[in-house]
Structure formats: C-alpha cells, structure tokens
C-alpha positions as CSV (number, residue, x, y, z in Angstrom):
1,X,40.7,-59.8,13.2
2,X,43.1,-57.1,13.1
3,X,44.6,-54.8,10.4
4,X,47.5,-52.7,11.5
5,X,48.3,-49.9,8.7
6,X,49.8,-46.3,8.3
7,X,47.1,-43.8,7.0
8,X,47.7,-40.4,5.7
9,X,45.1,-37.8,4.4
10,X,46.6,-36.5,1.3
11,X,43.2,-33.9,1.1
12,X,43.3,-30.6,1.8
13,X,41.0,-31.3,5.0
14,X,40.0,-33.2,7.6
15,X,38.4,-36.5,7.2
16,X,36.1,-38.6,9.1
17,X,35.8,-41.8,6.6
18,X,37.9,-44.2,8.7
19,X,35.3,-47.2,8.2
20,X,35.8,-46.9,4.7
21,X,39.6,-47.1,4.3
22,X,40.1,-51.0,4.9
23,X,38.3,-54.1,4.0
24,X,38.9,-57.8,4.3
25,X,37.8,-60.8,2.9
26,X,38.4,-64.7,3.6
27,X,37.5,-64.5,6.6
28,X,34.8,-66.9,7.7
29,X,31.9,-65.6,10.8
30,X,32.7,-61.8,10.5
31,X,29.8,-60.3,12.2
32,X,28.5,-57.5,10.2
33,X,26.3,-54.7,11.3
34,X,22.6,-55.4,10.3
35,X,21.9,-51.9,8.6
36,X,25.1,-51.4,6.6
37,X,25.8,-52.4,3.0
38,X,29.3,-53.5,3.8
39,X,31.5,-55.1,6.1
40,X,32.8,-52.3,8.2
41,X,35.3,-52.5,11.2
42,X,33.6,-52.3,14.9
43,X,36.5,-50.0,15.7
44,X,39.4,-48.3,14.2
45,X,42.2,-46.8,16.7
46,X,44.9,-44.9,16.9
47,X,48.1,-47.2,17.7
48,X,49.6,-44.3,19.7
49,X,47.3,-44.2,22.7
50,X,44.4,-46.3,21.8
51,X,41.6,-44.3,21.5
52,X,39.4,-44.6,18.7
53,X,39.6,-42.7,15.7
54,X,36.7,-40.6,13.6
55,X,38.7,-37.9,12.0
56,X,42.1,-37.8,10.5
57,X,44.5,-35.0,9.4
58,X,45.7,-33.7,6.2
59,X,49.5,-34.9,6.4
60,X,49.8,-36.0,9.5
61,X,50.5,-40.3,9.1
62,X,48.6,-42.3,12.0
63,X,49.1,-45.8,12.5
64,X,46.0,-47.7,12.9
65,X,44.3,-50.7,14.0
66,X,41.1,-51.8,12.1
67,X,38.8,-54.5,14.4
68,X,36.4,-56.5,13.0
69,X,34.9,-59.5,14.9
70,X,34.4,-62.6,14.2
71,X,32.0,-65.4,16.0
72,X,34.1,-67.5,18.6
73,X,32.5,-70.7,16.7
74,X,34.9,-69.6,13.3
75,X,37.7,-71.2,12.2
76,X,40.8,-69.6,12.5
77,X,41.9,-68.5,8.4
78,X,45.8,-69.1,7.9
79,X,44.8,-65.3,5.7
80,X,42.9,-63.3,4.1
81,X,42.7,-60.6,1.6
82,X,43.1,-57.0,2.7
83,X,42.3,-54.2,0.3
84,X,42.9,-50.8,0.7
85,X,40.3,-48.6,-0.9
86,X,40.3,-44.8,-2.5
87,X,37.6,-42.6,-3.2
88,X,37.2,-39.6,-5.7
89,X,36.4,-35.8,-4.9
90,X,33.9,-34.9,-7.7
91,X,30.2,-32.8,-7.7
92,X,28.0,-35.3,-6.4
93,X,25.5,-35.1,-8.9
94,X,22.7,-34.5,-6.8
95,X,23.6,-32.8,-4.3
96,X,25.2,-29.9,-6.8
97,X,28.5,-29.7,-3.8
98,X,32.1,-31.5,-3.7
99,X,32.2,-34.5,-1.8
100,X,34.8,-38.0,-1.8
101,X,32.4,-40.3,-3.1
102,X,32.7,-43.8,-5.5
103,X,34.3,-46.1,-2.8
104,X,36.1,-48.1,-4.7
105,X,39.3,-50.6,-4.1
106,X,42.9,-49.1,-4.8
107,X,45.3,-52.2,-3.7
108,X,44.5,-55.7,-2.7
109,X,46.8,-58.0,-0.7
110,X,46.6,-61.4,0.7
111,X,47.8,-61.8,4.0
112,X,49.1,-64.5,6.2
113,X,47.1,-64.5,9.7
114,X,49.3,-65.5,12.8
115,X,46.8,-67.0,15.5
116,X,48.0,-64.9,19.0
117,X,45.7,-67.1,21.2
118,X,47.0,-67.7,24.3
119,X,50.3,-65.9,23.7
C-alpha cells in the first residue's frame, strides 16, 4: 500500500519523525515489524528523486510516498482509512527537556484504493 501526501514542518527545526506522520487502517495482511508498538511504513520517500527520507525541513513542503506491505496472500481492500497524526512540543516529564511527544491522530480519511496490478 501507498500513501502519497505533501508534508511540511511547521517547527522551528529539523525533524526526523517521518514513521510517525501517517497511519492506515482497513487494510487486511499488513506486515508489521515485530518490535514496534505500531504499524509503521517500511519506507517513506521523497517523490522528487526517490530516495528515502529521515529528516525533514522547517518550511520546506516535500511530497512523500509512505510504503507499507502487505502479504501477497491479502485481498486487495477497495480502501482504507488514512489518518494523519500531530504531536505536541511540551517538557517531557521525565526527562526535564522539550521534546514532540503524545502521538496522537489529527485528521482521518477514508480512501478509495485503485488496484495498479499489471498496469
């Protein structure tokens, strides 16, 4: 499955919390990492020249694509539910320091999903 979106760092700084900007649902046989809490893309990359993406600019708009993969035996979904998520800058509380922290959703969307198989 692929997401295709325009992602801007509205932060003061640079960012490296691409994984965390998009998740999707409805989508039966994602594979998901064995170690992480939640369903993460296997790779996010830049549109423009197709190299993967770790950090992002402050003000400088990217389009991405966000891959996540799904077992060949899965049904094709006719779509799914994308939602974009946000997180907070705030004292992390025990670390005593400024972080983006409480990953949390912002938008959600359902979305058809056109099957490019064989085109």
């Amino acid at each position: 499955m692929v997401v295709l979106a325009t992602v801007e760092v509205t932060a003061p700084e640079s960012l490296n919390d691409t994984d965390d900007i998009i998740d999707i649902a409805g989508v039966e046989g994602l594979v998901k990492a064995p170690n992480l809490e939640r369903l993460e893309p296997q790779y996010v990359v830049a549109l423009r020249d197709g190299v993967p993406v770790r950090y992002l600019q402050p003000a400088m708009p990217e389009k991405l694509a966000f891959f996540w993969e799904q077992e060949s035996t899965a049904p094709v979904p006719t779509e799914m539910t994308v939602t974009v998520n946000k997180k907070t800058y705030r004292v992390d509380s025990l670390a005593g320091h400024k972080a983006w922290l409480d990953l949390e959703p912002r938008a959600e969307l359902t979305v058809p999903i056109e099957d490019r198989r064989g085109k």
